[in-house]
N, C-alpha and C positions, 0 to 999 in steps of 0.2 A: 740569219737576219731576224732582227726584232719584228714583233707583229705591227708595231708604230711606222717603222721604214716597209715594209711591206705596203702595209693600205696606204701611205702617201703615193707611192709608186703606183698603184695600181690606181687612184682616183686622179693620177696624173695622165694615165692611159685613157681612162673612159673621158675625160673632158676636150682631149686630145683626137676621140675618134667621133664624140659629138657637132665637136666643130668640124671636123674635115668632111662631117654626115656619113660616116660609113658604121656606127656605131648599131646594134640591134635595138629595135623596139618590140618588147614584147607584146603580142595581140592580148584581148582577152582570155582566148583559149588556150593560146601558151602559156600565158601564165596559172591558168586551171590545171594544165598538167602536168606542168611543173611543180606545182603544189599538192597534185595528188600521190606522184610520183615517191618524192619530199616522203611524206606523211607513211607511206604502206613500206619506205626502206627503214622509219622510225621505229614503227611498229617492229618489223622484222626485227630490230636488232632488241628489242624489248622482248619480244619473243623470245630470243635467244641469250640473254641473259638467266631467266628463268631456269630452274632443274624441271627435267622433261618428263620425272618419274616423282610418282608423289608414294611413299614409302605406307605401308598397312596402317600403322598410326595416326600419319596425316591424314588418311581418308573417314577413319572413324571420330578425330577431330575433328574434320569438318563436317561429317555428317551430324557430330553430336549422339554416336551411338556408343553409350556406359559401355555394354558387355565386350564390346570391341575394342575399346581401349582399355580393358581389363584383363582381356584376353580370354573371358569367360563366355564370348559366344558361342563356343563349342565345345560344350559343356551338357553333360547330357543331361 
């Protein structure tokens, strides 16, 4: 089913359960937690896109340290 026949269906349902009054109204605090909820499974998956290991390089790149991406820190 197309996403278009879909959300007609479904705003057919919510106007449907508006009028018969059996429909949910969110408080303000449900909707707070609902949106914080929302927000930290965001994050999570942003998290988890990332690689979880940053390789000897990357870390001397990001610290900006020469000898270490030269490989010359250990060097006597």
């Amino acid at each position: 089913m197309d996403r278009g026949k879909q959300r007609e269906i479904a705003s057919k349902g919510g106007k449907a359960a508006h009028q018969k009054g059996t429909a949910h109204e969110w408080t303000s605090e449900e909707a707070r937690e609902a949106g914080r909820k929302g927000g930290m499974a965001s994050h999570r998956r942003k998290q988890e896109q990332t690689p979880a290991a940053e390789t000897h390089e990357d870390q001397a790149v990001a610290s900006g340290n020469i000898e270490q991406m030269m490989g010359t820190d250990n060097l006597p």
